[in-house]
Each structure stands twice: as C-alpha cells, then as structure tokens.
C-alpha positions in Angstrom: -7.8 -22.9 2.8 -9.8 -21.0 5.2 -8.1 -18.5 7.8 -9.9 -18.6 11.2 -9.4 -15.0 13.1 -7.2 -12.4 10.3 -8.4 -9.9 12.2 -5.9 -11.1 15.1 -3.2 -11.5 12.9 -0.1 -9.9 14.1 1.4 -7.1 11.4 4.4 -9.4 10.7 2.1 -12.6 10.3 -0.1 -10.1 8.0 3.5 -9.5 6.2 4.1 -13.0 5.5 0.4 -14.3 4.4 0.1 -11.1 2.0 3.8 -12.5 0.9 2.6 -16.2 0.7 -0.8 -15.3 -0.9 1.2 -13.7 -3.8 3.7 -16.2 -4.5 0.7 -18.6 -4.6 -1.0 -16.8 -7.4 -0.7 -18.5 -10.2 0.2 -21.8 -9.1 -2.2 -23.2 -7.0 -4.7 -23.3 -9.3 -8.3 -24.4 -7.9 -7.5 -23.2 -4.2 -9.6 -20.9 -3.0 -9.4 -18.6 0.3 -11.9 -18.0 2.9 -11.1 -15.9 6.0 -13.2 -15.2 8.9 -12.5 -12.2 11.0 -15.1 -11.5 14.3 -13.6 -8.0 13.9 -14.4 -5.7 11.7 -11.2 -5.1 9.1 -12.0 -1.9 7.5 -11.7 0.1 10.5 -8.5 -1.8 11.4 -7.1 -0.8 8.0 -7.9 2.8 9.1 -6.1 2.5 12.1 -3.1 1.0 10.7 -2.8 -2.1 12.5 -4.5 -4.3 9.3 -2.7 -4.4 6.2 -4.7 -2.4 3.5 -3.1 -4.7 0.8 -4.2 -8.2 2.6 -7.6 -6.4 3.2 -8.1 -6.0 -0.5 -6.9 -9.3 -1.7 -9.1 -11.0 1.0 -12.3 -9.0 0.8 -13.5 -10.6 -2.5 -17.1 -11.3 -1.2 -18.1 -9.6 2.5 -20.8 -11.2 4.8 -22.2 -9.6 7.8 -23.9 -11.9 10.2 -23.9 -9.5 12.8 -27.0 -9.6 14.8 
C-alpha cells in the first residue's frame, strides 16, 4: 500500500487511517506500508495538526532526499 502526501492528510482522515491501520494489524499479513510526505511530519506533530500516534506507526524507516 503506499500513501502519497500524509502530510496533507486532514486530522479526521488522520483519525480514520490510524483507525484502519490498527484494525489491519494482524490480518493482513505480508502488506506492507509506505508513505511519502513532501512535508516534514515531526514538526507537524509539534504543532498538533499531525497525529503523534500515525506519526509513530508510520515512521518505521525515515529517508531525507532533501537537496
């Protein structure tokens, strides 16, 4: 599955993929995650408009191809 833009992810939209995302654990064995964000999500968790919870479960493995 991979999740184009998070970062522009409306708080209820982050409500119901964190929600989604843990009803799928466990049962979808083999699927894997990968999220892009152009934004950077740690200082949107700081500000409260990126859910600390969907941060944590997504940021497995960070990549910065920033130039």
């Amino acid at each position: 599955l991979i999740l184009h833009e998070v970062g522009a992810l409306a708080l209820d939209d982050q409500y119901r993929l964190h929600a989604w995302i843990e009803r799928a654990q466990g049962r979808a064995h083999g699927t894997h995650i990968v999220s892009t964000s152009e934004a950077s999500l740690l200082p949107r968790v700081h500000a409260g408009v990126f859910l600390d919870t969907l941060y944590y479960r997504l940021n497995t493995v960070y990549i910065d191809i920033s130039a």
